[in-house]
C-alpha positions in Angstrom: -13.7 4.9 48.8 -17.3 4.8 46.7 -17.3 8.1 47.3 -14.1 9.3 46.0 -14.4 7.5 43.0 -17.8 9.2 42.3 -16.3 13.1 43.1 -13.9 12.3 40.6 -16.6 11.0 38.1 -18.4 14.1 38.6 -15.3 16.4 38.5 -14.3 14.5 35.1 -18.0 14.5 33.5 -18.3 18.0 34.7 -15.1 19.2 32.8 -16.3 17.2 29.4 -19.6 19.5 29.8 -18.1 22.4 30.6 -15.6 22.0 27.4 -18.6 20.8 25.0 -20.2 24.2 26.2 -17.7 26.0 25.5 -16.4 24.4 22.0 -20.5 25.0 20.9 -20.3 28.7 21.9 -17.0 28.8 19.8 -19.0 26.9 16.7 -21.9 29.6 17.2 -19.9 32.4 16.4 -18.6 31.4 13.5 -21.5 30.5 12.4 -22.8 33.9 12.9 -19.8 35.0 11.2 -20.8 33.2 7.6 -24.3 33.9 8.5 -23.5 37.8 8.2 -21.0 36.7 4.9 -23.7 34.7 3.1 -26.5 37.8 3.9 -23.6 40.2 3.2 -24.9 41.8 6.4 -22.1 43.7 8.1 -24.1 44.4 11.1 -24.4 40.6 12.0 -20.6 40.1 11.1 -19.4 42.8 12.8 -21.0 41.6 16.1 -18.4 38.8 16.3 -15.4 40.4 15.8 -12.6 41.4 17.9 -11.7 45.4 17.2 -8.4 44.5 15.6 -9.4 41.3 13.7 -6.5 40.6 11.2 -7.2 38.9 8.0 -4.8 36.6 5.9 -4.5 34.4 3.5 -1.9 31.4 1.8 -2.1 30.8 -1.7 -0.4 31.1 -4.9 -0.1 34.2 -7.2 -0.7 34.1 -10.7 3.2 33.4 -11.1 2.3 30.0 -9.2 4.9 31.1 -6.3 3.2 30.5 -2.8 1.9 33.9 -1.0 0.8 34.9 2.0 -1.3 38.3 1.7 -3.0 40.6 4.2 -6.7 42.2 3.4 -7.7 45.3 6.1 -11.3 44.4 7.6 -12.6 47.2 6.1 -11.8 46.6 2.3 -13.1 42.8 3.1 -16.5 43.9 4.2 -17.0 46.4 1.5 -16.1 43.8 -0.9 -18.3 41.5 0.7 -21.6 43.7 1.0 -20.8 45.1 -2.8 -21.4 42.0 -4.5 -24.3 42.4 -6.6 -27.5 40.3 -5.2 -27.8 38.2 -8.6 -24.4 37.3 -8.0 -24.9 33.7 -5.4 -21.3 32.6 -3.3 -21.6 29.8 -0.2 -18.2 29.2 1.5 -19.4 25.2 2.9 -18.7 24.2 6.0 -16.9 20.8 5.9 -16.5 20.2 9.4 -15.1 22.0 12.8 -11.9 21.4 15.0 -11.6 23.3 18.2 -9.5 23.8 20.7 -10.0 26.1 23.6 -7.5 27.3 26.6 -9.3 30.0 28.6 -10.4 32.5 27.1 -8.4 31.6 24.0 -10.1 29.1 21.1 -8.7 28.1 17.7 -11.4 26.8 15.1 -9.9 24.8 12.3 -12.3 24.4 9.5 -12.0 22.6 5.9 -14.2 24.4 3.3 -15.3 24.9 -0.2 -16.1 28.0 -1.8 -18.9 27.9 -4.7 -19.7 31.2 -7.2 -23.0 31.0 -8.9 -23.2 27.1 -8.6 -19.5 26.7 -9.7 -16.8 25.1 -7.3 -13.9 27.5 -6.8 -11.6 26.6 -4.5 -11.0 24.9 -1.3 -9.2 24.9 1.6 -8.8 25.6 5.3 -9.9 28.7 7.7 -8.0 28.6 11.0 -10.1 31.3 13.5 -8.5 32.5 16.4 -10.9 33.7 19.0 -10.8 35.7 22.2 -13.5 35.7 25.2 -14.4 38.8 26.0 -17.2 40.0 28.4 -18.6 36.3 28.1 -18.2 36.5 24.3 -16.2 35.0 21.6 -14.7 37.2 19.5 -12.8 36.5 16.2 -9.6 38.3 16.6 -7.4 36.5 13.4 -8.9 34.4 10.8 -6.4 32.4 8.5 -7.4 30.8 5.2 -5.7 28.6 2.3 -6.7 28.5 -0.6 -6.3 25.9 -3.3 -8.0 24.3 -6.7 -6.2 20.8 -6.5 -7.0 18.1 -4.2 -10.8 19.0 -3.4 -13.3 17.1 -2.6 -16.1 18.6 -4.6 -19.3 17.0 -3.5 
């Protein structure tokens, strides 16, 4: 009986490592991901993304009516690396939820986005990641974006 009840310890213990792995691999790349955004390096960002990445985001027009609008890869990158170098932006990490099935993963991270040492906005990015070739890749990235209710600090 001892010994049953250890095997399933270990298979148990074994699947929490094997998850924590996993989740930290998940973490990694998007970490590489704003590591490319913040050196506006499209080589580094580019090495973490899945060949049809789609980009969104949900927010409200000018009007104040909610939106939902697509920006092409392409377009985001160029407008990424063309920021002048005087010009400082940090999107801040608040914290990390993830949730992996497979080779499937879904990152769920609060942020806030600063401009020259001003707060912008805030909000949420929701990543959707593939494993591919013993890699994540980030396949669909979902952000909102919002001025009220931010915690500013």
């Amino acid at each position: 009986m001892k010994y049953y009840i250890i095997i399933i310890m270990l298979f148990f213990f074994g699947n929490i490592t094997a998850q924590s792995e996993a989740e930290t691999e998940v973490k990694q790349t998007i970490e590489t991901f704003f590591e490319g955004f913040h050196k506006q390096d499209s080589t580094i960002m580019n090495s973490i993304i899945y060949k049809d990445i789609k980009l969104q985001s949900i927010g409200k027009n000018r009007e104040g009516a909610l939106e939902l609008t697509t920006t092409v890869y392409s377009k985001f990158l160029k407008s990424i690396v063309s920021i002048p170098q005087d010009q400082k932006f940090e999107e801040k990490i608040l914290n990390y939820t993830i949730q992996i099935d497979g080779n499937m993963a879904n990152a769920w991270t609060d942020y806030q986005f600063w401009f020259n040492g001003q707060f912008s906005h805030c909000g949420v990015n929701s990543f959707q990641l593939i494993k591919e070739n013993n890699t994540w890749k980030i396949f669909y990235l979902v952000d909102t974006r919002r001025r009220e209710g931010c915690n500013k600090e």
